[in-house]
Backbone atoms as SQL, in Angstrom:
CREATE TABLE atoms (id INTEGER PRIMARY KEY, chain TEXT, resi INTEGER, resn TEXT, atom TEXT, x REAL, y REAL, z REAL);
INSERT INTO atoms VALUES
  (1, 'A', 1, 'UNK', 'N', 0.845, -1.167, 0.000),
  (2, 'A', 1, 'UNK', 'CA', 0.000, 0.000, 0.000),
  (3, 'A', 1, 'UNK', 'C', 0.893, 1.235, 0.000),
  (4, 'A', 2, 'UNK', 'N', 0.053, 2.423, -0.482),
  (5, 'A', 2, 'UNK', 'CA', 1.501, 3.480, -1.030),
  (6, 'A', 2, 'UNK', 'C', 0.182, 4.466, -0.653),
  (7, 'A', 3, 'UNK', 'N', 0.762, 5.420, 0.070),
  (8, 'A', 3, 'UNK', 'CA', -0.589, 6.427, 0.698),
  (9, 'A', 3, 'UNK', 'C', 0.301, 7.517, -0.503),
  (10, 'A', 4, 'UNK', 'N', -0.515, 8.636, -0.998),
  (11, 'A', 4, 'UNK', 'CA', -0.369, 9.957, -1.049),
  (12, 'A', 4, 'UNK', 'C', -0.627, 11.227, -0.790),
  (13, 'A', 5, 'UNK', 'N', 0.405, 12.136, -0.880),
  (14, 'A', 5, 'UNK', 'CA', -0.096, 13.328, 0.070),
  (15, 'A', 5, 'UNK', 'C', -1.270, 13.822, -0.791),
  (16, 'A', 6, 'UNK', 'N', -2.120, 14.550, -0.611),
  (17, 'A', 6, 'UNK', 'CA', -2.736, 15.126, -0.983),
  (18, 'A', 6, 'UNK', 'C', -3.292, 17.167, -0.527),
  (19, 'A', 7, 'UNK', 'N', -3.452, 17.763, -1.477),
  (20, 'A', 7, 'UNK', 'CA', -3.852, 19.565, -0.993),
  (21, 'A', 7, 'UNK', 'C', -5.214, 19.536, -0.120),
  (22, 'A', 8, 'UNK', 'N', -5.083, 19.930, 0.651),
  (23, 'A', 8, 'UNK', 'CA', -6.279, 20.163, 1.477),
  (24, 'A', 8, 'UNK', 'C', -6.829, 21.486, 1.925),
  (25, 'A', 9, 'UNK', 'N', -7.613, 21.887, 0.719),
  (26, 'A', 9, 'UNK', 'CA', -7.586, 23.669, 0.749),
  (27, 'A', 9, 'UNK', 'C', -8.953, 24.204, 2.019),
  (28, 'A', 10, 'UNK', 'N', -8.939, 24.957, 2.393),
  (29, 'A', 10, 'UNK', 'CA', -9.707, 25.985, 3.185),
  (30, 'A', 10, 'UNK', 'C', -9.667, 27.162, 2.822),
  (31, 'A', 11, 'UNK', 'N', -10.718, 28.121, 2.633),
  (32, 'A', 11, 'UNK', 'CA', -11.395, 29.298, 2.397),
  (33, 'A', 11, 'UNK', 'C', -12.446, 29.838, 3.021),
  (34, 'A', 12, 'UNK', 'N', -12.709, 31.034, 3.294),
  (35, 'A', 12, 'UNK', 'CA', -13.261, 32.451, 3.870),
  (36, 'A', 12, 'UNK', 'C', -13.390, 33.619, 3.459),
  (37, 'A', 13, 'UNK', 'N', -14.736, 33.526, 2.629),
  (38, 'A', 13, 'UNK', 'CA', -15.114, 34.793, 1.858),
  (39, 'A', 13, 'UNK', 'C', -15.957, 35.914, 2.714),
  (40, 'A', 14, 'UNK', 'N', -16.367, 37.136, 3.739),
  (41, 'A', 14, 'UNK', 'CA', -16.518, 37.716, 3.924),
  (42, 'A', 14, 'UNK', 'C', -16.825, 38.749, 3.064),
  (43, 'A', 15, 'UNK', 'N', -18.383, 40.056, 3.613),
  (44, 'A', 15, 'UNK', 'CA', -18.511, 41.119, 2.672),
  (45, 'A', 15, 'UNK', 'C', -19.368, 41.643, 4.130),
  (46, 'A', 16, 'UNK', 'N', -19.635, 43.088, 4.455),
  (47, 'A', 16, 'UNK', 'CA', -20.228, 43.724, 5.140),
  (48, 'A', 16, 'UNK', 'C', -21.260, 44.219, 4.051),
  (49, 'A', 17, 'UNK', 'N', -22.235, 44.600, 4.935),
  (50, 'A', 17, 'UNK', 'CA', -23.284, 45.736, 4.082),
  (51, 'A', 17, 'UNK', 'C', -23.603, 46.648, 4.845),
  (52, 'A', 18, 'UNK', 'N', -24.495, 47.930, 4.611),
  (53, 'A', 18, 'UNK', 'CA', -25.011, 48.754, 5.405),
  (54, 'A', 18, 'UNK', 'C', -24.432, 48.876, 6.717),
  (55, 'A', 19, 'UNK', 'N', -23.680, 49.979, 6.697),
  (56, 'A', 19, 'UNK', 'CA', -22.334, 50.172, 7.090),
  (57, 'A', 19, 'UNK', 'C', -21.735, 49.527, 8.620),
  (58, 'A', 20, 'UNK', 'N', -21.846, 48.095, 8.020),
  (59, 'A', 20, 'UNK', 'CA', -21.274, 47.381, 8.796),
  (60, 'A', 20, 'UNK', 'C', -22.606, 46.300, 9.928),
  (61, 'A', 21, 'UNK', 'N', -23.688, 47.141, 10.089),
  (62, 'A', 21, 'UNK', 'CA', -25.039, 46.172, 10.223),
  (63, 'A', 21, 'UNK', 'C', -25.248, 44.598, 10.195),
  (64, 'A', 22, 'UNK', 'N', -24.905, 44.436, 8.658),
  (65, 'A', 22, 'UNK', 'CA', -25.365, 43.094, 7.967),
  (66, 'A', 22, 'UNK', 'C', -24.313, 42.552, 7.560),
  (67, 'A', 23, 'UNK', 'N', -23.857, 41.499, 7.673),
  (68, 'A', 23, 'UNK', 'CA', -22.797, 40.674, 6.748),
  (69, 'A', 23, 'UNK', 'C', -22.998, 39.300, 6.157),
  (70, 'A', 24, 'UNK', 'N', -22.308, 39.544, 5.440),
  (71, 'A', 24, 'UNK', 'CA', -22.739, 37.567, 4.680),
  (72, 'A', 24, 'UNK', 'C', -20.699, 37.289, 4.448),
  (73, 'A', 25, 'UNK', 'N', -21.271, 36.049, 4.607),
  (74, 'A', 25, 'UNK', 'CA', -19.818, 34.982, 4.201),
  (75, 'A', 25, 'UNK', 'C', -19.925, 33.611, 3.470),
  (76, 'A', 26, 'UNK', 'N', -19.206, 33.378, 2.860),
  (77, 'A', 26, 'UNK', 'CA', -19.278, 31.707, 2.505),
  (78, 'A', 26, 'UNK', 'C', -18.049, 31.055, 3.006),
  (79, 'A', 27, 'UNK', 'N', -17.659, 30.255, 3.413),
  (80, 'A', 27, 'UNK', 'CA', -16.623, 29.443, 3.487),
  (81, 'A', 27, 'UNK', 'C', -16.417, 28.064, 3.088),
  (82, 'A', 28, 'UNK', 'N', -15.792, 27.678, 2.396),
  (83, 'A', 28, 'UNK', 'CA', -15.517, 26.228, 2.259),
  (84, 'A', 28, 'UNK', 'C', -13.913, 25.429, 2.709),
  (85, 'A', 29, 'UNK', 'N', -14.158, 24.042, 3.085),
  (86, 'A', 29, 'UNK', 'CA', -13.820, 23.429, 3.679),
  (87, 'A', 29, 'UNK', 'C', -13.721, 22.170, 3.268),
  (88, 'A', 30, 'UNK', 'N', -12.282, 21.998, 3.178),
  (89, 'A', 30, 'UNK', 'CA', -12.321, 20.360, 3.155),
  (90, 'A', 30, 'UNK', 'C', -11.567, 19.599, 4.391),
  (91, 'A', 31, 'UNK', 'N', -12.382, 18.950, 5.293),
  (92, 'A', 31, 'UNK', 'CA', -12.320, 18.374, 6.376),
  (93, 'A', 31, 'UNK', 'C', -11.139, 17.448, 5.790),
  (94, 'A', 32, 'UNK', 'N', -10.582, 16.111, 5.234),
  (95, 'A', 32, 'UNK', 'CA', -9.772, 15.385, 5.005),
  (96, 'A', 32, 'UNK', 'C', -9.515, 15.217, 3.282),
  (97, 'A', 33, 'UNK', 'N', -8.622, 14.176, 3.156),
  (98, 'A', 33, 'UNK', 'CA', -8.555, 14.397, 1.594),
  (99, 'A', 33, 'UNK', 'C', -7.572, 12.945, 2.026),
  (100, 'A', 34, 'UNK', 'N', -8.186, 11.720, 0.974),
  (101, 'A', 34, 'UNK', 'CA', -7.553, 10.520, 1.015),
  (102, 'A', 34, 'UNK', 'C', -6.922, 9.805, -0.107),
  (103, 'A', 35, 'UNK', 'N', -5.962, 9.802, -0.645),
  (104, 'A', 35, 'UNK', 'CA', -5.207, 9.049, -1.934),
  (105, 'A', 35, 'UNK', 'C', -4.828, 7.360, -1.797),
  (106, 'A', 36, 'UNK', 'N', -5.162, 6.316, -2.171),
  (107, 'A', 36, 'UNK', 'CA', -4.297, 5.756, -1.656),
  (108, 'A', 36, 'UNK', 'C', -4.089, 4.758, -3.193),
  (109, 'A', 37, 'UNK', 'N', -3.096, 4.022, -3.022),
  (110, 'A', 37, 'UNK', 'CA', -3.146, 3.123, -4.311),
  (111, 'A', 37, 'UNK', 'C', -2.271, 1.659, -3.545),
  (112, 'A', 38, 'UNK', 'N', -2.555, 0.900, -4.146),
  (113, 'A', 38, 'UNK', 'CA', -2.277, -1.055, -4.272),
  (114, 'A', 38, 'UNK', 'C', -1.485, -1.069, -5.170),
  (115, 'A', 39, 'UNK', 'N', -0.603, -2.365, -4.818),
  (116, 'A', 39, 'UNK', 'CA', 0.597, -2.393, -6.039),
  (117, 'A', 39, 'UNK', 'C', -0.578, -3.485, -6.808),
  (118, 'A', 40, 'UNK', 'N', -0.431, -3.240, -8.144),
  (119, 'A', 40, 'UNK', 'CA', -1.250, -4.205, -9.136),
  (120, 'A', 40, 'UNK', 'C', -1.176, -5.482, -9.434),
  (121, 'A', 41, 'UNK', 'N', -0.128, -5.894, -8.615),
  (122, 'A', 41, 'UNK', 'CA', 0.212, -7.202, -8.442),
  (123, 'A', 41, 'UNK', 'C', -0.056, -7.925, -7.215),
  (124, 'A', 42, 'UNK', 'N', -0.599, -7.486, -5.960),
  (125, 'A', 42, 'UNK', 'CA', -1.216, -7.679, -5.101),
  (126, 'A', 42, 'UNK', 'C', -2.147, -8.418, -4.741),
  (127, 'A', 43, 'UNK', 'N', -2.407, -9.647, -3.602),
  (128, 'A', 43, 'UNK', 'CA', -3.626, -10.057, -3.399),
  (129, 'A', 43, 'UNK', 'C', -5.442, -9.573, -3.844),
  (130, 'A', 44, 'UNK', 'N', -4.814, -8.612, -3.624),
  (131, 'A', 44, 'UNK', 'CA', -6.474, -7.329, -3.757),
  (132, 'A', 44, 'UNK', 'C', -6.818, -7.211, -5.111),
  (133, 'A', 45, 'UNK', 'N', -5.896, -7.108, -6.268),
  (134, 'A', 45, 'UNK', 'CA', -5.663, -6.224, -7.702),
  (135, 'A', 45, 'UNK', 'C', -6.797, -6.440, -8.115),
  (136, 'A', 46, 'UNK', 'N', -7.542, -7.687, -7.740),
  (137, 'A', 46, 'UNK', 'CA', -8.873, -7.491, -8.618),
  (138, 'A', 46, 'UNK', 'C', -10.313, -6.657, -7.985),
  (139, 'A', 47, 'UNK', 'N', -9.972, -6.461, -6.887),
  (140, 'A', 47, 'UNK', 'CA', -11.247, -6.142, -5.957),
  (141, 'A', 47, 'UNK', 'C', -10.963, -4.149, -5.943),
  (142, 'A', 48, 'UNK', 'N', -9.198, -4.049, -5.871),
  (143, 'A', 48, 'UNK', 'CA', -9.322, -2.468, -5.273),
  (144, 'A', 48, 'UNK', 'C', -7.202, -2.313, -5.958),
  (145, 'A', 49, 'UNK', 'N', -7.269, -1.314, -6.639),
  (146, 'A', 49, 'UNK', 'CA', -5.791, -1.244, -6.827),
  (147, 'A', 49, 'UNK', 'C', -5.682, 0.818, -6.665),
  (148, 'A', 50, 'UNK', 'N', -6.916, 1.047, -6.626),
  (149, 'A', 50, 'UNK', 'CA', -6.618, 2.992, -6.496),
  (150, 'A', 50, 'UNK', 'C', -8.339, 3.232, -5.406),
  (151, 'A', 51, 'UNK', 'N', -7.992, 4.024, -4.577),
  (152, 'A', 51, 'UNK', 'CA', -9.028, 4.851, -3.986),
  (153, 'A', 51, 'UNK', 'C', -8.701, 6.052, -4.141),
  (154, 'A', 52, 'UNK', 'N', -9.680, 6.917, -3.831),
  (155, 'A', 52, 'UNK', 'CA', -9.886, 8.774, -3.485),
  (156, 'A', 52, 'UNK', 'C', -10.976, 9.064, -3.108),
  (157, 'A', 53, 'UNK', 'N', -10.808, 9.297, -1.335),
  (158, 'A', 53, 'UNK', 'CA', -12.291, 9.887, -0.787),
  (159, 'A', 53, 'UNK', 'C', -11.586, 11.402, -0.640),
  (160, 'A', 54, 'UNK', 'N', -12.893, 12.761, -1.370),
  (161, 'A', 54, 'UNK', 'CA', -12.641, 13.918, -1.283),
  (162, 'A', 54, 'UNK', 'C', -13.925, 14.076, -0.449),
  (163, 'A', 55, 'UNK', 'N', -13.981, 15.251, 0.242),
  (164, 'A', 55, 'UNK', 'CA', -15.588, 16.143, 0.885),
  (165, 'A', 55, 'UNK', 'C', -14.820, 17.542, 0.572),
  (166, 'A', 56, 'UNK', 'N', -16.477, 18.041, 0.556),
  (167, 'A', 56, 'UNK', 'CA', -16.339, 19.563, 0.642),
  (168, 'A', 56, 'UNK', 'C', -17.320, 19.919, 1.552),
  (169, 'A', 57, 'UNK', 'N', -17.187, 20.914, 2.525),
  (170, 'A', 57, 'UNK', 'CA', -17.929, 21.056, 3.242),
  (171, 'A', 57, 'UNK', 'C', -18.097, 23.051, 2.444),
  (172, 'A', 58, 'UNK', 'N', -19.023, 23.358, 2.371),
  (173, 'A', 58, 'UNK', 'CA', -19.589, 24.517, 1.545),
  (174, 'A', 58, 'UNK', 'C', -20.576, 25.278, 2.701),
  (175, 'A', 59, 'UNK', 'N', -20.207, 26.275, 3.260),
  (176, 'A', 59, 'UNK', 'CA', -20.992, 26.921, 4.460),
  (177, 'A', 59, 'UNK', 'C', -21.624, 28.438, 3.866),
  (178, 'A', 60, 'UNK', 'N', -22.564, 29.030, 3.682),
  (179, 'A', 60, 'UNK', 'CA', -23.052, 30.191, 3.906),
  (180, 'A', 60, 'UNK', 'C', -23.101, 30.247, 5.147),
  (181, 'A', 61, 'UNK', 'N', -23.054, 31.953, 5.721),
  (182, 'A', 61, 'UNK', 'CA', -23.527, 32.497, 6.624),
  (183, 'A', 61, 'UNK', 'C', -24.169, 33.831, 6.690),
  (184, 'A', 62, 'UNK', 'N', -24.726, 34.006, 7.607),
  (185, 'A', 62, 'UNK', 'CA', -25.515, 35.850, 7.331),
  (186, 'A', 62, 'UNK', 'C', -25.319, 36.534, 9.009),
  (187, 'A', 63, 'UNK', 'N', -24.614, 37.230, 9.296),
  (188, 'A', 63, 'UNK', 'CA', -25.076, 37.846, 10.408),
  (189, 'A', 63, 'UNK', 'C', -25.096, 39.179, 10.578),
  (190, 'A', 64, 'UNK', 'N', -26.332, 39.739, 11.857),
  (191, 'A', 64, 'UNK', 'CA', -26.305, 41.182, 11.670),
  (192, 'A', 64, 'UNK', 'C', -25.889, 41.435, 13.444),
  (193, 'A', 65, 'UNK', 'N', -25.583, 43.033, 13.073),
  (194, 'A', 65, 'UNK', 'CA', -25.466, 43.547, 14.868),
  (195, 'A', 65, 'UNK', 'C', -26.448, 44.445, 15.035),
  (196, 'A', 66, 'UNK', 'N', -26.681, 44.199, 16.261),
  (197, 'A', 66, 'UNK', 'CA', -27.994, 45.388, 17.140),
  (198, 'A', 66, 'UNK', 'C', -27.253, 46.124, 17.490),
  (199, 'A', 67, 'UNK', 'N', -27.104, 47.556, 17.367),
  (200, 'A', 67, 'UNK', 'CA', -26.386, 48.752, 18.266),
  (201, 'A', 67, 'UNK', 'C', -28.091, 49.451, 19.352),
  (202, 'A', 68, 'UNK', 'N', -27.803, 49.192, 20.196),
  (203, 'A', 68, 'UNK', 'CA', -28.087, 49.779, 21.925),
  (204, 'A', 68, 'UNK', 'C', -27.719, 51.014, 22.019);
């Protein structure tokens, strides 16, 4: 078995509105990131010789402030 590295990006988009009141964001996220590969000559070769589990986790948000 032969693991590989793999990029595991994260992002944070932010914007205010009405001067400073209201805001929205998106962020995305990838919690893990899995490569792996089997030599092809292997017990397994017929069942599994490459995997790749990716997620994205994709968030909106909205928040506002009360000024008192």
């Amino acid at each position: 078995m032969r693991s590989v590295d793999s990029f595991v990006p994260n992002m944070v988009v932010t914007q205010s509105f009405m001067e400073g009141k209201l805001a929205a964001g998106l962020g995305a996220f990838s919690a893990y990131g899995t490569d792996t590969q089997w030599p092809g000559d292997g017990p397994l070769r017929y069942v599994i010789t490459n995997s790749r589990l990716s997620m994205v986790d994709i968030t909106p948000s909205v928040a506002t402030r009360s000024i008192r």
